[in-house]
C-alpha positions as CSV (number, residue, x, y, z in Angstrom):
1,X,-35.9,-32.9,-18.0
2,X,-36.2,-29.6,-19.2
3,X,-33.7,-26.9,-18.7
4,X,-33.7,-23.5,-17.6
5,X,-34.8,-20.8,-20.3
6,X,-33.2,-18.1,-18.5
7,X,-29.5,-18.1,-18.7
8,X,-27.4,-17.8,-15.7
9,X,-24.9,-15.3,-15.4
10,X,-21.7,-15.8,-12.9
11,X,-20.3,-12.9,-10.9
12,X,-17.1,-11.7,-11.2
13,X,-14.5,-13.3,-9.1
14,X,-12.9,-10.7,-7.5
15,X,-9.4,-11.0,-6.9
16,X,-9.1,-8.6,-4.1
17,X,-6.8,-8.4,-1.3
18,X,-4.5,-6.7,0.8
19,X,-1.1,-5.2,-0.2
20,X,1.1,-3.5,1.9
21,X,2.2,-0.5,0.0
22,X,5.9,0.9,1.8
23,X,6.3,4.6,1.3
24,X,9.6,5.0,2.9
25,X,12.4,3.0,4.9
26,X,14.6,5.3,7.0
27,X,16.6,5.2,10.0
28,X,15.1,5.8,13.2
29,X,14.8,9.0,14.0
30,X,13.7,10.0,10.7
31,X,11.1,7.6,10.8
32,X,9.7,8.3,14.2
33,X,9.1,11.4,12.8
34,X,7.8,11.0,9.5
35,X,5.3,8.6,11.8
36,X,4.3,10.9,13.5
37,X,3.4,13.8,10.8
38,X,1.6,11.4,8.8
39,X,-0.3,10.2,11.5
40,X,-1.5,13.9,12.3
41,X,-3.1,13.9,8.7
42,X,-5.1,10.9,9.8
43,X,-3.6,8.3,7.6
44,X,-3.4,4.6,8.7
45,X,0.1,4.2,8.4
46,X,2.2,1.4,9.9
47,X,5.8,0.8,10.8
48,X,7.9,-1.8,11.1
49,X,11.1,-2.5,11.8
50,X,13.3,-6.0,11.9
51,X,16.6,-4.5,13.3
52,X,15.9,-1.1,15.2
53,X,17.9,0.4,12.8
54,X,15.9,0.1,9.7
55,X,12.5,1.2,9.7
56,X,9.8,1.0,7.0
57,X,6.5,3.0,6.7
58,X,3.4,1.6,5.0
59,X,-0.2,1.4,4.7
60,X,-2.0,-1.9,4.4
61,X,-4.5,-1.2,1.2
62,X,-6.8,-3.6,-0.3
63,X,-7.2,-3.8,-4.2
64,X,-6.8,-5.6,-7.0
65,X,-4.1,-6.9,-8.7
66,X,-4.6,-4.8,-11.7
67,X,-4.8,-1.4,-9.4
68,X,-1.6,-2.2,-7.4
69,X,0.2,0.0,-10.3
70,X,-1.9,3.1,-10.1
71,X,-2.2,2.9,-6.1
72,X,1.3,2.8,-5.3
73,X,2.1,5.4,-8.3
74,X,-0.7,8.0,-6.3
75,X,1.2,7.2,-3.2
76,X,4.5,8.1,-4.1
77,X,3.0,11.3,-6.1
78,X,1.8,12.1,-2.6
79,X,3.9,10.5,0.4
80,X,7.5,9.9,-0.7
81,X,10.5,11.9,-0.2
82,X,12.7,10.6,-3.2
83,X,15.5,12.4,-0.8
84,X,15.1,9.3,1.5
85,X,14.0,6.4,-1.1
86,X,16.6,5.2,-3.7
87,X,14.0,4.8,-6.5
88,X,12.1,7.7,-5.4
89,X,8.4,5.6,-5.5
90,X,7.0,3.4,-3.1
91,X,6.6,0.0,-3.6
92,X,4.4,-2.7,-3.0
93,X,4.8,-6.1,-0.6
């Protein structure tokens, strides 16, 4: 048998998926709020809560591993309120 004269190339495996990137956990009211404003600017932001004390806000991205870094760093440059997060940078999940 005679093989192929053109090699074969593979694609890429992309290691792609979905991250939840939190930009904030606050009590209650504050996070109602902070819901709400964000909301208004059209983002698709989530919140959860486990206690209904406790609440985190965070968007579901999808990426790479290698872009996790850079994503949550433009995140917190824009979204979080170091007043209200310990390490004043979101973080991812």
């Amino acid at each position: 048998m005679k093989k192929d004269s053109v090699p074969q190339t593979v694609a890429p495996v992309s290691m792609a998926g979905t991250y939840r990137f939190v930009i904030e956990q606050s009590l209650k009211v504050r996070a109602m709020d902070r819901f709400s404003k964000l909301k208004s600017y059209g983002l698709n932001i989530q919140m959860e809560t486990t206690d209904s004390i406790h609440f985190k806000l965070f968007m579901v991205l999808k990426a790479t591993p290698a872009d996790t870094l850079r994503i949550r760093d433009s995140l917190s440059l824009l979204y979080v309120n170091p007043a209200y997060m310990k390490t004043g940078k979101a973080w991812v999940e």
